[in-house]
TIVO-2410 file (N, C-alpha, C; in nm, 3 decimals):
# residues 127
REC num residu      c1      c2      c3 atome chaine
REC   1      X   2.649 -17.064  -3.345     N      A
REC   1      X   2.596 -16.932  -3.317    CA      A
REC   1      X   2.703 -16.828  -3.350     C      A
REC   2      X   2.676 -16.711  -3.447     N      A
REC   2      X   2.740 -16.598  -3.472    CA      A
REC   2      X   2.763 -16.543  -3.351     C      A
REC   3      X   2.952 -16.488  -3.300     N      A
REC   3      X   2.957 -16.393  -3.208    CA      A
REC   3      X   2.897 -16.256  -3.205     C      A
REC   4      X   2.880 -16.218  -3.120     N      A
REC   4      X   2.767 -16.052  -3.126    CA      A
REC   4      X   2.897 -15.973  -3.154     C      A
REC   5      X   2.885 -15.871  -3.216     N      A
REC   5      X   3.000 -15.733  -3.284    CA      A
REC   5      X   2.999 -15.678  -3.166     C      A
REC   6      X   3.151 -15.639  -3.150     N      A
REC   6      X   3.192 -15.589  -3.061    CA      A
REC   6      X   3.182 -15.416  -3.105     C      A
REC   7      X   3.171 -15.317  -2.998     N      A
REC   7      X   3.131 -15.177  -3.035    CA      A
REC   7      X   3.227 -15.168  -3.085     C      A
REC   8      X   3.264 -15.049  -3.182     N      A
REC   8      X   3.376 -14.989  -3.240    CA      A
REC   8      X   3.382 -14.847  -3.121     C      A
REC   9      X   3.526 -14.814  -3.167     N      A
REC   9      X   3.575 -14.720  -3.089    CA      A
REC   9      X   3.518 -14.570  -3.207     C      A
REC  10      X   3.416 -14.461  -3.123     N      A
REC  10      X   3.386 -14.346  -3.251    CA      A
REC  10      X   3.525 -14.268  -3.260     C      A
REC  11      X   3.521 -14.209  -3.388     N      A
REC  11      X   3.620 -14.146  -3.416    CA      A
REC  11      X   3.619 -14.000  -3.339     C      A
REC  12      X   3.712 -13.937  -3.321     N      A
REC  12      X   3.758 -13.833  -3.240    CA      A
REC  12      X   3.626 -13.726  -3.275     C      A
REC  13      X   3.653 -13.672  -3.416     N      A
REC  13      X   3.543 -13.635  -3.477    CA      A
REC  13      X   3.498 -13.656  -3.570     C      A
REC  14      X   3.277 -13.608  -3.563     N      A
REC  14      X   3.224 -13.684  -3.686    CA      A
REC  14      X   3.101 -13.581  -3.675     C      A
REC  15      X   3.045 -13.560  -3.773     N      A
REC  15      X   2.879 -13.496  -3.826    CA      A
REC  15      X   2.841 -13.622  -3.848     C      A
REC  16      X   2.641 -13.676  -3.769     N      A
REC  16      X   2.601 -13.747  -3.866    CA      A
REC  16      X   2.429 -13.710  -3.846     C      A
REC  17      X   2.391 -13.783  -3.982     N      A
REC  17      X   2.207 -13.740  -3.944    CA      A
REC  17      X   2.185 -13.923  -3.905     C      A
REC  18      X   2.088 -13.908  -3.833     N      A
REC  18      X   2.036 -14.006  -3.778    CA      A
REC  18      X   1.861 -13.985  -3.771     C      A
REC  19      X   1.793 -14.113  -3.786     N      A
REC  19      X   1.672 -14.116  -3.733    CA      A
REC  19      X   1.654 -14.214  -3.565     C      A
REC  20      X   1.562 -14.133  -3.483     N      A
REC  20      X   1.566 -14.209  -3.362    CA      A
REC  20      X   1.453 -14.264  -3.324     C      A
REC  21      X   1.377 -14.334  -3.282     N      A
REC  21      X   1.251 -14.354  -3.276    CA      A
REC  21      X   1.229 -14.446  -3.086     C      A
REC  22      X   1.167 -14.379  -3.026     N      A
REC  22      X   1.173 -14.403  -2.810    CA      A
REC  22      X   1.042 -14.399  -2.853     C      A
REC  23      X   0.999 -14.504  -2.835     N      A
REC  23      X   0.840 -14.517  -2.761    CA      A
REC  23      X   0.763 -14.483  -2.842     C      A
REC  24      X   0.783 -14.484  -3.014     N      A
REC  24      X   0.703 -14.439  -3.122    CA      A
REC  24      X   0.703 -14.251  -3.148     C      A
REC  25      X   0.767 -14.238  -3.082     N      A
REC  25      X   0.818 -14.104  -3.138    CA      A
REC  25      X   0.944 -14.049  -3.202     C      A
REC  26      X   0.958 -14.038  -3.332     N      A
REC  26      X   1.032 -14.026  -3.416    CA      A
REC  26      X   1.093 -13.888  -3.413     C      A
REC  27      X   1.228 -13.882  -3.430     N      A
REC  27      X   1.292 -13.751  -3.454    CA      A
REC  27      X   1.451 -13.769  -3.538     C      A
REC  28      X   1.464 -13.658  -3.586     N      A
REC  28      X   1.592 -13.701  -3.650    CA      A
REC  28      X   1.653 -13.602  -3.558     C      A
REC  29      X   1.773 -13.635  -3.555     N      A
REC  29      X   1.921 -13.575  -3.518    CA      A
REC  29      X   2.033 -13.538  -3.602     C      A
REC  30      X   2.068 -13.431  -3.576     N      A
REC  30      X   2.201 -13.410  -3.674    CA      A
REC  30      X   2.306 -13.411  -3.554     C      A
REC  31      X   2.377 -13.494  -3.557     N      A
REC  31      X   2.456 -13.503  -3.438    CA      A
REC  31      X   2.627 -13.420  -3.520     C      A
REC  32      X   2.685 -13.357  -3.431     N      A
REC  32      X   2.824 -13.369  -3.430    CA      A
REC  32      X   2.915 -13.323  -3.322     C      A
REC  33      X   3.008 -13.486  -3.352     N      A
REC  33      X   3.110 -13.480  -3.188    CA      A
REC  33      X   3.233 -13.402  -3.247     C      A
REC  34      X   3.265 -13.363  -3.102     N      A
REC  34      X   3.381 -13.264  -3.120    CA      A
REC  34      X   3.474 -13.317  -2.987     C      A
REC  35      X   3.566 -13.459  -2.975     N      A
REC  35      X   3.612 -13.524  -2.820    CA      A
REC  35      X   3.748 -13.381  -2.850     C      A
REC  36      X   3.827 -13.389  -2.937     N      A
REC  36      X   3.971 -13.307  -2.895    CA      A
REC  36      X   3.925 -13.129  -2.842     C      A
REC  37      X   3.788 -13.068  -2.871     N      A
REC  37      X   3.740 -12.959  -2.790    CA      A
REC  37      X   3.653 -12.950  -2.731     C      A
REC  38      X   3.616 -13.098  -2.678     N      A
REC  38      X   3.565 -13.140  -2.567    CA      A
REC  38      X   3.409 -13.094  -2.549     C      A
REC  39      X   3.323 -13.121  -2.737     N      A
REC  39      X   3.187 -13.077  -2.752    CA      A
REC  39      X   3.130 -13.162  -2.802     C      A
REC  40      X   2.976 -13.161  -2.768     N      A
REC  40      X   2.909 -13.251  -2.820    CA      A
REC  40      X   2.766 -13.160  -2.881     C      A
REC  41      X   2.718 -13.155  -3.015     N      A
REC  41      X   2.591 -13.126  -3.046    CA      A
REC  41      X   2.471 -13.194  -3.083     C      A
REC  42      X   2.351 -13.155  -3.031     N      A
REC  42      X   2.280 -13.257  -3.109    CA      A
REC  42      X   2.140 -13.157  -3.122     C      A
REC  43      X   2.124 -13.139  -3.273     N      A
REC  43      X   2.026 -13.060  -3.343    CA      A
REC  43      X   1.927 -13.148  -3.343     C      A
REC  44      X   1.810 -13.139  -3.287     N      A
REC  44      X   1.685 -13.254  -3.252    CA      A
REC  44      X   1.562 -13.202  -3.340     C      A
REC  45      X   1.552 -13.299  -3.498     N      A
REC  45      X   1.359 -13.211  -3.452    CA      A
REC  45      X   1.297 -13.334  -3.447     C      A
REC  46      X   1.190 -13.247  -3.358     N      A
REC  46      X   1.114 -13.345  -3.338    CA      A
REC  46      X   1.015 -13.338  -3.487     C      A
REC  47      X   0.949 -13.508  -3.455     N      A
REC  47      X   0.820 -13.548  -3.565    CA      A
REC  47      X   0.679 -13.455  -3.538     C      A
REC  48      X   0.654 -13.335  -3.650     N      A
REC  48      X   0.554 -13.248  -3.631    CA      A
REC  48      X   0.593 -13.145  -3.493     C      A
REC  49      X   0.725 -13.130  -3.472     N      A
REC  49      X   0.694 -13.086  -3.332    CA      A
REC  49      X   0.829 -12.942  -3.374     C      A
REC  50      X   0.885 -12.897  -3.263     N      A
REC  50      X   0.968 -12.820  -3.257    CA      A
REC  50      X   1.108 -12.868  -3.311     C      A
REC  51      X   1.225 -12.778  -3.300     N      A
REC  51      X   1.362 -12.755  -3.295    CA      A
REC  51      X   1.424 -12.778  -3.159     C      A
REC  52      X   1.495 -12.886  -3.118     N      A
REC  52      X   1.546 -12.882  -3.002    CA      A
REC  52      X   1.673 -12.860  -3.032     C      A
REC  53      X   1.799 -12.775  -2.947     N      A
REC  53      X   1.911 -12.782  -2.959    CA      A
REC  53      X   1.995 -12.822  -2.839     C      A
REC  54      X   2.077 -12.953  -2.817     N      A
REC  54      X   2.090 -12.971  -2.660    CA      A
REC  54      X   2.276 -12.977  -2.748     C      A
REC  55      X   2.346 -12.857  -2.651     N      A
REC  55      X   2.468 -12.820  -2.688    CA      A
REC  55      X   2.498 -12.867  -2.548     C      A
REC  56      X   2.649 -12.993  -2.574     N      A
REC  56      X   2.700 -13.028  -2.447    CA      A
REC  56      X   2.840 -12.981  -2.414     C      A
REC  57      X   2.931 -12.966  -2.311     N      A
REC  57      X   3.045 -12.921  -2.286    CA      A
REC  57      X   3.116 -13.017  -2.228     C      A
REC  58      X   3.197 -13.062  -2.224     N      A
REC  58      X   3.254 -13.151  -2.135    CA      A
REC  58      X   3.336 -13.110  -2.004     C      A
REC  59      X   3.277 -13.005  -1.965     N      A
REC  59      X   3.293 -12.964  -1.820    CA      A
REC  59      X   3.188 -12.981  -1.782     C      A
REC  60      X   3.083 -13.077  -1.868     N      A
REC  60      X   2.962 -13.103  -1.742    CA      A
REC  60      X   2.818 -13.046  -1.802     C      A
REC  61      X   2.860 -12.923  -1.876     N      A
REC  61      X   2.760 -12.820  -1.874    CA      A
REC  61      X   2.663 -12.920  -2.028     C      A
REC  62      X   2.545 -12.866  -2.035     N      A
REC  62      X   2.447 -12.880  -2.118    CA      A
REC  62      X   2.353 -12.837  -2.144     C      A
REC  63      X   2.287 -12.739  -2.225     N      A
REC  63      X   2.257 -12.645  -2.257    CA      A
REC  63      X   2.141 -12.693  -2.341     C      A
REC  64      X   1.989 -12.686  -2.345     N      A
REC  64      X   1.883 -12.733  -2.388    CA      A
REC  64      X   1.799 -12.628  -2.456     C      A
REC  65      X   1.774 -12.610  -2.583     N      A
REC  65      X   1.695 -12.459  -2.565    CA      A
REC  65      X   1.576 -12.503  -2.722     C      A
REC  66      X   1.455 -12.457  -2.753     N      A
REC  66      X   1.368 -12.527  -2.817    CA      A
REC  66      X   1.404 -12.367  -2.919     C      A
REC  67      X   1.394 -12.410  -3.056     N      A
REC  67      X   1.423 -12.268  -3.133    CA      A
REC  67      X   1.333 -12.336  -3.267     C      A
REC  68      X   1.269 -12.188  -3.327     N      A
REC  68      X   1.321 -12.025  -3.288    CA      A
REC  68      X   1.221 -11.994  -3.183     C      A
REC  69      X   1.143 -12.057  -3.178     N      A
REC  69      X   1.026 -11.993  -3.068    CA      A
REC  69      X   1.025 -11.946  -2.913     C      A
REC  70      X   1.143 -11.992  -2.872     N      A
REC  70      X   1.176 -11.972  -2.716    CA      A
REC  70      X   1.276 -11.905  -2.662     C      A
REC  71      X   1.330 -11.822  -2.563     N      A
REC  71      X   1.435 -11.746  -2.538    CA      A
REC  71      X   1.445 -11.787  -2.420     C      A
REC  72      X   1.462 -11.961  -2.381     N      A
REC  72      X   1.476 -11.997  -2.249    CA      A
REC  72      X   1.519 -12.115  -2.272     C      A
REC  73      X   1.639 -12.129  -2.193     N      A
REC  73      X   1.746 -12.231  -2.173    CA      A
REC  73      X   1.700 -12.319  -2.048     C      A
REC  74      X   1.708 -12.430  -2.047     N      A
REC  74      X   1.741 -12.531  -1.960    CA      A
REC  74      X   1.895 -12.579  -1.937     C      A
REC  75      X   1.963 -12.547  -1.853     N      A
REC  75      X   2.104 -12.541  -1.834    CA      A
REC  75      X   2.101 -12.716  -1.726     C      A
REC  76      X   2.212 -12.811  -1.764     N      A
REC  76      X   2.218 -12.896  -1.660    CA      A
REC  76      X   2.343 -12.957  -1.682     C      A
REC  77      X   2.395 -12.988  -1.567     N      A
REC  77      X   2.508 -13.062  -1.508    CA      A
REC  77      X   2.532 -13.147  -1.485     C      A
REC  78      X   2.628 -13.225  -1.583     N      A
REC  78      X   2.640 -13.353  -1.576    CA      A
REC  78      X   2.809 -13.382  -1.546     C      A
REC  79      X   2.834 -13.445  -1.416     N      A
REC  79      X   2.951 -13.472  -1.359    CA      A
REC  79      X   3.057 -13.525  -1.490     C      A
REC  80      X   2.981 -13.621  -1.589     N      A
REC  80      X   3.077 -13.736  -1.660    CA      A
REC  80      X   3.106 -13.596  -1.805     C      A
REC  81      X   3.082 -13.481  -1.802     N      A
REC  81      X   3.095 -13.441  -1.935    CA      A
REC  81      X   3.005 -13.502  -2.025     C      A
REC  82      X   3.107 -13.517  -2.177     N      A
REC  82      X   3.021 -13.559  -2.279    CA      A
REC  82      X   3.085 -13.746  -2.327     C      A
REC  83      X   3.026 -13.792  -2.373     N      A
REC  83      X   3.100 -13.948  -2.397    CA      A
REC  83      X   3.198 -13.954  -2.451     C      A
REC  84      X   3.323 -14.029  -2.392     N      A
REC  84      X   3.474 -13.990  -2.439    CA      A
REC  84      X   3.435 -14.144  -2.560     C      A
REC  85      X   3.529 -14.138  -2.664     N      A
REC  85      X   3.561 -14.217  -2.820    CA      A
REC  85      X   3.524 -14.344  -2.752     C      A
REC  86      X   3.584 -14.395  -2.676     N      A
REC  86      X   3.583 -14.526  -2.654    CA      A
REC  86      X   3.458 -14.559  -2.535     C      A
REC  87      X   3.350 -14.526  -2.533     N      A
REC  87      X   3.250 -14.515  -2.411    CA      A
REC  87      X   3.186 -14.665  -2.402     C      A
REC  88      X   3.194 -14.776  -2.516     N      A
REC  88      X   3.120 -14.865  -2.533    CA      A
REC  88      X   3.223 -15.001  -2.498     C      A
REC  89      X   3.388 -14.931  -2.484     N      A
REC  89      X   3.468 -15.048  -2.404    CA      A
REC  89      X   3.421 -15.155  -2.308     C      A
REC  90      X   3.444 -15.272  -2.364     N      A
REC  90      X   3.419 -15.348  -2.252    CA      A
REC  90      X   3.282 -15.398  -2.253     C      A
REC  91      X   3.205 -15.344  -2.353     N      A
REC  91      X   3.024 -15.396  -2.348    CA      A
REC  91      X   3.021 -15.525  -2.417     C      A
REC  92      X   2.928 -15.616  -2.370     N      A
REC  92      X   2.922 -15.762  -2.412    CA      A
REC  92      X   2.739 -15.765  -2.457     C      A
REC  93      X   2.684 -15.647  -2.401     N      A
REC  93      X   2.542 -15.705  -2.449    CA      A
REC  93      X   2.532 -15.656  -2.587     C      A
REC  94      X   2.471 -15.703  -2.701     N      A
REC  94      X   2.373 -15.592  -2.804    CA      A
REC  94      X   2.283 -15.637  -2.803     C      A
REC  95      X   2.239 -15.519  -2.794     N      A
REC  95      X   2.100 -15.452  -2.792    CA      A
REC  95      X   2.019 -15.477  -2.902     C      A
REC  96      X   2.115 -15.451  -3.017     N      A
REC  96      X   2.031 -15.457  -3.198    CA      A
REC  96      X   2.020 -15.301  -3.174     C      A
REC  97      X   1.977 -15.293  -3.337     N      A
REC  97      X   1.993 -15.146  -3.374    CA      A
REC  97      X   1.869 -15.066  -3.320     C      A
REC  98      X   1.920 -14.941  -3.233     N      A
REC  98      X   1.818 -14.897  -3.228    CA      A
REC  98      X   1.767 -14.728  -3.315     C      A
REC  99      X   1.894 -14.669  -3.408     N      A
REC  99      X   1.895 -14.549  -3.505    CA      A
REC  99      X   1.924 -14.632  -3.611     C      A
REC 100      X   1.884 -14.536  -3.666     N      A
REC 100      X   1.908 -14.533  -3.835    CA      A
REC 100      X   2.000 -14.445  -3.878     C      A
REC 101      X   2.096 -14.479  -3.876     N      A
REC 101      X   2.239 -14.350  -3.984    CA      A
REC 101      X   2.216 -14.345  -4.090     C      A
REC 102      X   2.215 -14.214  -4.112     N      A
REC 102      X   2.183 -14.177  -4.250    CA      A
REC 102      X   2.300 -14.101  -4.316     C      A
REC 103      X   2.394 -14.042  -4.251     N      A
REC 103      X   2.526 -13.990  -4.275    CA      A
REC 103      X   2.632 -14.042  -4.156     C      A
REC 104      X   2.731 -14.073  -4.213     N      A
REC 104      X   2.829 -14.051  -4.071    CA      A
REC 104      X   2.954 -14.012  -4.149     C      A
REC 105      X   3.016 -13.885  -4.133     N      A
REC 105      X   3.118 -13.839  -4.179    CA      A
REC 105      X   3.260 -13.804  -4.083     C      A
REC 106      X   3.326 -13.882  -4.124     N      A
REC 106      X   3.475 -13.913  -3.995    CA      A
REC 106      X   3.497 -13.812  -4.036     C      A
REC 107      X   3.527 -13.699  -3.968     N      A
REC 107      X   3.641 -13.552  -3.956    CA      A
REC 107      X   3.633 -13.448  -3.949     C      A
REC 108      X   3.426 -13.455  -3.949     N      A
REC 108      X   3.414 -13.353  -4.022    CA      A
REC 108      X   3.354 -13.257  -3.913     C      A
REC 109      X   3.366 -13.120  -3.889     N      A
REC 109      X   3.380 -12.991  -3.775    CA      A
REC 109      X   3.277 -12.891  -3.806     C      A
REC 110      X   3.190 -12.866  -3.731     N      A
REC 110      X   3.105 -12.769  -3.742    CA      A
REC 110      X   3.193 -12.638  -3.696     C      A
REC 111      X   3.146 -12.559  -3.762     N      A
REC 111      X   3.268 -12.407  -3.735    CA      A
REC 111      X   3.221 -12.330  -3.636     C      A
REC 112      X   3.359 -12.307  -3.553     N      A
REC 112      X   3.354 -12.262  -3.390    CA      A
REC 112      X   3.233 -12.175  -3.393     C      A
REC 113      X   3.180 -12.074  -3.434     N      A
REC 113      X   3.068 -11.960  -3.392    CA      A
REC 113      X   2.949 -12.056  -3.361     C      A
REC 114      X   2.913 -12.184  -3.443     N      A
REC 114      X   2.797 -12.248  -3.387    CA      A
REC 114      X   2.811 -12.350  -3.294     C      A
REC 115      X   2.908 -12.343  -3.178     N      A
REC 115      X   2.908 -12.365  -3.088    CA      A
REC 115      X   2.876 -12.305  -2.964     C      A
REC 116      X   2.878 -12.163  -2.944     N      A
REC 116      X   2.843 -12.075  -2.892    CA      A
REC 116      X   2.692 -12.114  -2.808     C      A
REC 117      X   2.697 -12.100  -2.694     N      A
REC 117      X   2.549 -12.141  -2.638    CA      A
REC 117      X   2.534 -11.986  -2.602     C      A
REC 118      X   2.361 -11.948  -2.645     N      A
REC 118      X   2.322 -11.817  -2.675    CA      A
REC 118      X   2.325 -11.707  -2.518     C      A
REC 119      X   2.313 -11.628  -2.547     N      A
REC 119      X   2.310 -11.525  -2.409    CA      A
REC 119      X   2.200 -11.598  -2.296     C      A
REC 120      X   2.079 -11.566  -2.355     N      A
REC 120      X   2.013 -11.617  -2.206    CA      A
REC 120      X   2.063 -11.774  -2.182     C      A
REC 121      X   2.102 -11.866  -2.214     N      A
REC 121      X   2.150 -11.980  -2.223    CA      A
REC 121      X   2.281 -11.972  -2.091     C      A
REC 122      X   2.375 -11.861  -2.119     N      A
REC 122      X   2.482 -11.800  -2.016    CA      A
REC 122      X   2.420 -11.726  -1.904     C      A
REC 123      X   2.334 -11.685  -1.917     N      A
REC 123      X   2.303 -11.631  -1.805    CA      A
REC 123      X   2.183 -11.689  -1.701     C      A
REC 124      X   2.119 -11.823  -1.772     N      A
REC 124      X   2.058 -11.946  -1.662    CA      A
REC 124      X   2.161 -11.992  -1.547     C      A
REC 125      X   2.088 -12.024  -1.446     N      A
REC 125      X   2.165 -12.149  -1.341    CA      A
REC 125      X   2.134 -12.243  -1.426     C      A
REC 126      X   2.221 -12.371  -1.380     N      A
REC 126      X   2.221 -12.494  -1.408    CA      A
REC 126      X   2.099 -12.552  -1.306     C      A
REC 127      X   2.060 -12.642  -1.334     N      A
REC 127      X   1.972 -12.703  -1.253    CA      A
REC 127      X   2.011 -12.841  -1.174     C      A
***
């Protein structure tokens, strides 16, 4: 019997597109991590559906907002931040694949202004 692959450690930073598919609903992601300024993005559309943008902070904060059509944030708080490089240390199960990568680019930085989570976005409570 082949040993199961052990996770790799993600690189500090990366842009990638991905397809995701939960329960027969398909969406792609343009993901990009940012661990050394402590950000995480993930540009969501959905299949036939909207623009989701869920901008994370690693003070917790996470920022949900459906665009262009909406001027209302879902703000929420998450104690652990965003997933530090090495989050899959120590895992013995796989799962098997459950995305499809379609890009994964080691290094590469979305430029500081589109990190910015929008005004009403700052001025929600967290929930």
């Amino acid at each position: 019997m082949a040993e199961e692959p052990l996770p790799a450690t993600w690189p500090d930073q990366f842009h990638s597109v991905l397809f995701n598919n939960r329960s027969g609903s398909l969406h792609k992601v343009d993901l990009w991590y940012d661990w050394p300024n402590g950000r995480n993005f993930n540009i969501i559309q959905h299949q036939l559906g909207v623009l989701t943008y869920d901008l994370e902070w690693d003070n917790g904060t996470s920022y949900c907002t459906l665009h262009p059509f909406n001027t209302t944030c879902k703000v929420v708080h998450f104690d652990v931040g965003i997933l530090r490089p090495n989050w899959l240390d120590g895992a013995t199960t796989f799962l098997g694949q459950k995305n499809e990568w379609m890009t994964f680019e080691v290094g590469a930085v979305l430029d500081d202004p589109n990190w910015q989570a929008s005004v009403y976005c700052l001025q929600a409570a967290p929930s």
